[in-house]
N, C-alpha and C positions, 0 to 999 in steps of 0.2 A: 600779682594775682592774674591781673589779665593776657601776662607772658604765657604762665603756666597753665591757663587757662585754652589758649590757641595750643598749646603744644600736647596737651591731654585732648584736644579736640582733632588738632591732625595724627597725631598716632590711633585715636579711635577709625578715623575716616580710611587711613592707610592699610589698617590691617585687617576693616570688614570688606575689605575691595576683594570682588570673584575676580581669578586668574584662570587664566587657559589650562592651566595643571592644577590648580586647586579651587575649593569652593570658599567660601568665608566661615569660617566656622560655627558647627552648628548641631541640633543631637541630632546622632547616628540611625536614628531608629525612630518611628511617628507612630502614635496608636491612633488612630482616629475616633475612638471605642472610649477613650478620655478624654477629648480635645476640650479645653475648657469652657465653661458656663458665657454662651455667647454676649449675657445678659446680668448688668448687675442691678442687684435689687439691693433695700434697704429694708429689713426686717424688723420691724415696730413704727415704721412710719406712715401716716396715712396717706393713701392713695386719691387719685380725684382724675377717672376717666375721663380722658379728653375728645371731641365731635370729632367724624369724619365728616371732614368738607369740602377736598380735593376736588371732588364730583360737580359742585355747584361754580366753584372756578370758573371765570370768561374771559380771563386774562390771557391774551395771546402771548405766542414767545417772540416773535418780534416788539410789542409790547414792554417788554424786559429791558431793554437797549436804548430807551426814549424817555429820558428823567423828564416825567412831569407827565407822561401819558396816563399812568393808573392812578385815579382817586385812593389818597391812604384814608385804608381802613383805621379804626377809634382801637386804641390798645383795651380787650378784651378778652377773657377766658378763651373765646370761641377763636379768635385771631390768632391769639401764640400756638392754640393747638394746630392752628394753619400753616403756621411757618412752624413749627413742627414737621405736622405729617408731610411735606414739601422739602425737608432738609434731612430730617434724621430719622424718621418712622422705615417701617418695614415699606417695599415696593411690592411684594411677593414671597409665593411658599413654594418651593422647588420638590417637586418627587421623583426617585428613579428609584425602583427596588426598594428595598429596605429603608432607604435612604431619605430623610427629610430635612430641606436646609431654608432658610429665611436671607430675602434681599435685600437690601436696604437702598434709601435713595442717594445716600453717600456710600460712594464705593472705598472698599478695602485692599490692604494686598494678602490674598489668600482667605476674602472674605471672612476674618476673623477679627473684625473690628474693638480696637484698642481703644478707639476712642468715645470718651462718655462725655453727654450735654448738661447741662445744671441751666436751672432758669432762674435771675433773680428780679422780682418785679417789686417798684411800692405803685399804689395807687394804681392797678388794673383793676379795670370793671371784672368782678368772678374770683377774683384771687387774692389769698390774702396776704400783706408785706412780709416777705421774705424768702430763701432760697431752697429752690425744688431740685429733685431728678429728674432728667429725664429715662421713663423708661421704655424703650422704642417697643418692644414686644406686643405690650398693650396700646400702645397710645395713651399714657398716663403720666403724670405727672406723679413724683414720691416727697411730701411736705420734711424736706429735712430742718429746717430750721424759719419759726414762726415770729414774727415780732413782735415781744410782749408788750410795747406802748403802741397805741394809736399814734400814727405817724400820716394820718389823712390830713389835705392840706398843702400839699407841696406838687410839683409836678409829677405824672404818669412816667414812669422807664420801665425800659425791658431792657433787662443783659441776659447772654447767653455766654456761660463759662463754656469752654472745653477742656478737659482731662486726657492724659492717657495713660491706660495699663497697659504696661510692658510687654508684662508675660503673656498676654494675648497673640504676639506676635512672636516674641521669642520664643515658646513652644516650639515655633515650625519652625523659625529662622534663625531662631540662635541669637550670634552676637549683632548681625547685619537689620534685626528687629528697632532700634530706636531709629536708622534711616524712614524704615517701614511708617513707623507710627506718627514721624513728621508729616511725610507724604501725607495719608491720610488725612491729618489734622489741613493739612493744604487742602486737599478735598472737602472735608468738612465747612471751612471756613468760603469755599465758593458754592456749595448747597445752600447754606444759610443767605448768603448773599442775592443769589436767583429767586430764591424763596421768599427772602423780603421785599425785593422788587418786583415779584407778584400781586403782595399787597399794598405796593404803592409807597412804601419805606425805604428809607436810607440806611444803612449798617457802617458802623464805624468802628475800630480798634482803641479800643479804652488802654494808650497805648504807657500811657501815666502809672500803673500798678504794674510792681515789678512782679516775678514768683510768686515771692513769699506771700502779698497780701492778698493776692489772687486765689494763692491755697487758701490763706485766711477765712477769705471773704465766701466762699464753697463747700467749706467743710472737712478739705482734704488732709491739713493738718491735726484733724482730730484722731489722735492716736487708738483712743479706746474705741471709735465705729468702728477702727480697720482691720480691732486683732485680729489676726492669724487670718486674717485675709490678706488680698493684694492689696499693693496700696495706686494710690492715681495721680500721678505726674502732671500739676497746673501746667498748662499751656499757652490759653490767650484769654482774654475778654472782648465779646463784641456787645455793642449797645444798637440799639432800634435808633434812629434819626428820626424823627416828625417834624417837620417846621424849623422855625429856627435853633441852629446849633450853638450849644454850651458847651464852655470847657469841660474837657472827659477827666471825668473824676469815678470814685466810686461811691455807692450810694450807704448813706449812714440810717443803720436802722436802732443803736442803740443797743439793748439787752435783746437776746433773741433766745426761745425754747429750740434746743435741739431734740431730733428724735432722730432712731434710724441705726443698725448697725448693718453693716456691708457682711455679701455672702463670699464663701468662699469658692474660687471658681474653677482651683484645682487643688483639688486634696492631697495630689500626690506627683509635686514637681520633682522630676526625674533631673533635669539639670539646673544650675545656676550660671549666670552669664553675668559678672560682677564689673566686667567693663562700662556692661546700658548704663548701671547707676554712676560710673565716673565719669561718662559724656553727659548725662543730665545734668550731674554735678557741675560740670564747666560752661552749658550753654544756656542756663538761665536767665531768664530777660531779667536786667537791672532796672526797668522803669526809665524811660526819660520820654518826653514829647518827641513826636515825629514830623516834622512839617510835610506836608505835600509836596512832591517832588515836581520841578516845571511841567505845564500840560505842554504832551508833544500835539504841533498840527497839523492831526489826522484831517481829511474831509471824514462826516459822518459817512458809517461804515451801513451798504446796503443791508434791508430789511432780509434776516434771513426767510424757509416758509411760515406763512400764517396757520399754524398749526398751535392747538392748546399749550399752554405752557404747562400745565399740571400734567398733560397725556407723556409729554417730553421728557418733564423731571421723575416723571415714575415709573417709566419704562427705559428708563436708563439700565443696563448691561453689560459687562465685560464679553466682548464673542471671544467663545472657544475657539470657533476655526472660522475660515473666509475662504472666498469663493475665489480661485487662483485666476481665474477668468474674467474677471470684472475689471472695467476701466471706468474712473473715478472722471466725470467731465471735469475739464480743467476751470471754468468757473463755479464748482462745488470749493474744487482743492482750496484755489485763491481764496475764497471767502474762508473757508476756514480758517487759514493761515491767518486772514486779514480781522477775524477774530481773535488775533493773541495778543495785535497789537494795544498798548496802554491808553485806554480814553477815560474819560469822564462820567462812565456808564456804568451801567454795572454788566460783569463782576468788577472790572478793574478802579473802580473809586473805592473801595476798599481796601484798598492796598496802597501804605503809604511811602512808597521804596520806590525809586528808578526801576527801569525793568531790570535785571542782573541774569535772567536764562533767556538762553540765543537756541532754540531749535536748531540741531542742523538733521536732513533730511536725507533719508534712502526712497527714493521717488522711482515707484515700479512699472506703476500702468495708470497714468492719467492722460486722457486724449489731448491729441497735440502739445506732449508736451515731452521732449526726450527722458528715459530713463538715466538717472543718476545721483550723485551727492551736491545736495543741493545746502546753502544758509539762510538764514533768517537773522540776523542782526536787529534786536528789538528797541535798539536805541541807537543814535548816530552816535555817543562814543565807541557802541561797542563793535562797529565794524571797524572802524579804526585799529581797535583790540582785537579781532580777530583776524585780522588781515596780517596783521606783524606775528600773531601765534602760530597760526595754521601753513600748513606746507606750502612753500613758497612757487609751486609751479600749478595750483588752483588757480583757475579762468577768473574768476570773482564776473560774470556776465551777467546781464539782465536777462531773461527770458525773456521772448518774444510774447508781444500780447499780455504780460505782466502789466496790473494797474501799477501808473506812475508813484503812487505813496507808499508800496509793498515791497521792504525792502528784500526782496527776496532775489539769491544768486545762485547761478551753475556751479559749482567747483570743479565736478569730472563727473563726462559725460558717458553714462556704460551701464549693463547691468550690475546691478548689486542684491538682487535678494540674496547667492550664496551668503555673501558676507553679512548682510544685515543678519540672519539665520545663528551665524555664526557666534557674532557680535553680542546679539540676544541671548546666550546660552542654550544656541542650537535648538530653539524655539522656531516651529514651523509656521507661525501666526505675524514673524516679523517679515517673511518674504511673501506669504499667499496673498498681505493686505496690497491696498491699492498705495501705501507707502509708511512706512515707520520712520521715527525719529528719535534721536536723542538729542537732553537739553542739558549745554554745556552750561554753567554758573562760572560766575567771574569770582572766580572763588580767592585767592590766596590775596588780592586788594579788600575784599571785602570783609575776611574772618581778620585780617592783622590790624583792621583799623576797631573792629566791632564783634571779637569770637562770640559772641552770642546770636549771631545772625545765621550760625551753621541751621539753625532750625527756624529761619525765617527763611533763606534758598532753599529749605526743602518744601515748607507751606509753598511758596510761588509757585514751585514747580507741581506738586501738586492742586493749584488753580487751575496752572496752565493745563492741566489734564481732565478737569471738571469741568470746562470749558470746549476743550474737544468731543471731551463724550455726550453734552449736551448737542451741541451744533451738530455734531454727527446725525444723533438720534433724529432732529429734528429736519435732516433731509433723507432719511430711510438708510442711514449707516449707522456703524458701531465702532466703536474704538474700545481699547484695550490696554491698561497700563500694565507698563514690564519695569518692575525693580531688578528682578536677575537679568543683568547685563554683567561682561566682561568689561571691567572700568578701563584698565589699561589698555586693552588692547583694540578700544574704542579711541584711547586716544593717539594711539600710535597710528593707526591709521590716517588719523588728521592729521599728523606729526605736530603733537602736542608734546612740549615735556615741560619739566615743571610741575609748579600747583598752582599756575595763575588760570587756569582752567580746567574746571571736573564736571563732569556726568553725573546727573544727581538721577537722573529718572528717565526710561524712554516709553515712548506710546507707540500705538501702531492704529490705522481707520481706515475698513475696509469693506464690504458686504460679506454679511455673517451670514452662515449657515448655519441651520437649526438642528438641533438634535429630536425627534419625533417621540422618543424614549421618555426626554424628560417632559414631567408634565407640570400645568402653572395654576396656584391656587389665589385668590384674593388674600389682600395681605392681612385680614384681619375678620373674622368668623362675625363678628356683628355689625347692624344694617348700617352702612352712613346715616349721616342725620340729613 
């Protein structure tokens, strides 16, 4: 099974790859006028509006980087809606014309977010044992399932399931959609992360539940909420940390009332793309313990600015366009970079994997610092591994003025936005930025010993991207993820062949410009509390 398994997972991976002459397959034709119901609700379940409390927030974002600096807040109604409205709530309401769209603080690819939150608590103060929706539109919680025994008595947990539906993305992207929906869920999974470390909490991967009891334990295997709706793809489980740590298990409630049947989010799906469900099929997590992988010996990594952390995480944005004129200071660049690498913080304690995506860099305008293709090797095997992969007449140099622990190297020194442009799928946002990137994964070691990690390199890669766009935000830039990239012909340029290295994702950070057209409304019509 786990032959067939890799070999259903690299045929999926090979044949949603964008080429120079063709795109990944996908429908012909987009109606925006149907695009599906952004939002899924549960019809008969009852609802329990959650406080806005983002506002009263004091927690800095440097702050966030320094385990032990924020007093953890008492697991409370008031709190999860915190780490809520900080992770997965709307940020904003967007108008231009006709037109009205919702933000959120976890970003998407094609802002069509696939991905849905469930919350399962016993013993919080406010709440009563058993598992919720989330549903981000309202700031609400949706009571799907209630625990019919008193189960008061044991200790306080908070888990947060993630889901994803497909069709949310395939709509627009066709077959190249479950990459999409990983990403994301990566995304997702570093919101939550930022957001509990606001309140002073730890977030761990309840990494013991395979799939199936993760659907279980959720709801998602209940066949009769979902007729003739979509259905929702278990993901992962994370749990709250307070104090000291228990083995991750999942939480037993017994007999539970279910309520709730799921809405339908497209009445009228025009294609089917029957590959998603044979790559979900093969990359399903089997449950086993993850130890921590050795802590690499970073020195603590400088305080980025002291700027609110809640102003940061909710004003996060994809820029449309950048200012082709702007030079990014070469101590902005480093520190970001110097934010990818793996510490003991968060986001990156959350993640119980070596690092496996290497940035490597299209570097256009940052002072004092030559234009070119630049690497990031985020673990000392993997420059090893890169050095033996990539074209053999690459500088592999230090940059001058480069902090000694940042593994960062020249390859070839010269313009490149044409090609980054190119590379991007002819996308003008990957050469106007102050530099773009794609992040290679150690891919064909990692899927033959483990094929179900194809959608644990895509989570990464999308941290690595929730990570940039925070830091960004939080020195007056923006960054932007790019899934349409040309896979191959990214790697021919590095003279990659093979599959011991792929391109899961690229990003671009740069100073946005604004459009004056569109206009920004508060994410939510009633008063904080």
């Amino acid at each position: 099974m786990k032959d067939t398994d890799l070999q259903r997972i690299l045929a999926y991976h090979e044949r949603t790859k964008h080429r120079l002459e063709r795109y990944a397959a996908g429908p012909e034709t987009l109606d925006w006028s149907a695009q599906p119901d952004p939002f899924r609700t549960f019809e008969g379940a009852d609802r329990i509006l959650l406080p806005l409390l983002a506002d009263g927030l004091d927690t800095s974002f440097p702050e966030l980087h320094r385990p032990g600096a924020v007093p953890p807040r008492a697991l409370t109604r008031d709190s999860v809606g915190l780490l809520l409205e900080l992770s997965l709530a709307l940020s904003a309401w967007k108008e231009y014309g006709p037109d009205r769209w919702s933000l959120r603080c976890n970003p998407s690819s094609g802002n069509l977010h696939p991905t849905e939150g469930y919350v399962v608590c016993r013993n919080v103060e406010g709440l009563g044992d058993g598992i919720y929706h989330y549903l981000s539109r309202d700031q609400a919680l949706e009571r799907r399932a209630l625990a019919a025994a008193d189960t008061a008595g044991g200790p306080s947990r908070l888990l947060i399931g993630l889901s994803s539906i497909h069709w949310r993305e395939a709509w627009k992207y066709g077959e190249r959609a479950f990459r999409y929906c990983q990403l994301d869920t990566g995304h997702a999974v570093g919101a939550l992360r930022y957001a509990a470390a606001a309140l002073g909490w730890g977030l761990r991967r309840v990494d013991t539940a395979d799939a199936s009891a993760i659907a279980r334990l959720l709801g998602l295997d209940r066949a009769a909420d979902f007729s003739g709706a979509e259905g929702e793809e278990a993901e992962l489980l994370l749990e709250v940390v307070i104090g000291p740590v228990a083995p991750p298990a999942l939480p037993v409630f017994g007999d539970l009332a279910w309520a709730g049947k799921a809405n339908v989010l497209d009445p009228h799906p025009m294609y089917r793309w029957p590959v998603i469900d044979e790559v979900a099929d093969a990359s399903r997590w089997p449950g086993e313990e993850t130890p921590p992988p050795p802590e690499a010996d970073y020195p603590p990594r400088a305080d980025p600015p002291a700027v609110a952390a809640a102003a940061v995480i909710r004003q996060r944005r994809s820029a449309q366009r950048f200012d082709r004129r702007f030079e990014l200071e070469r101590a902005d660049f480093y520190a970001l970079l110097d934010a990818l690498l793996a510490r003991p913080c968060a986001p990156w304690d959350v993640w119980n994997h070596a690092p496996a995506l290497h940035p490597v860099l299209f570097v256009h305008r940052v002072t004092g610092l030559a234009p070119g293709l630049y690497a990031l090797p985020r673990s000392l095997g993997a420059e090893t591994k890169l050095r033996a992969a990539l074209r053999r007449d690459f500088a592999w140099t230090k940059p001058a003025g480069c902090p000694g622990h940042l593994p960062l190297f020249l390859l070839a020194e010269g313009g490149c936005g044409p090609i980054a442009r190119t590379v991007d799928c002819h996308q003008a946002i990957a050469a106007d930025s102050a530099f773009a990137l794609g992040m290679l994964a150690e891919f064909e070691d990692t899927l033959s010993a483990a094929p179900w990690r194809y959608r644990q390199l895509h989570w990464e890669a999308g941290l690595l991207g929730q990570t940039l766009y925070l830091e960004a935000e939080a020195r007056g830039l923006r960054g932007t993820g790019i899934g349409c990239y040309f896979d191959d012909a990214f790697h021919e340029l590095l003279g990659l062949s093979g599959k011991a290295f792929q391109s899961l994702y690229h990003f671009t950070v740069g100073k946005p410009l604004s459009d004056p057209r569109i206009t920004t409304e508060a994410p939510y019509a009633r008063t904080p509390a």
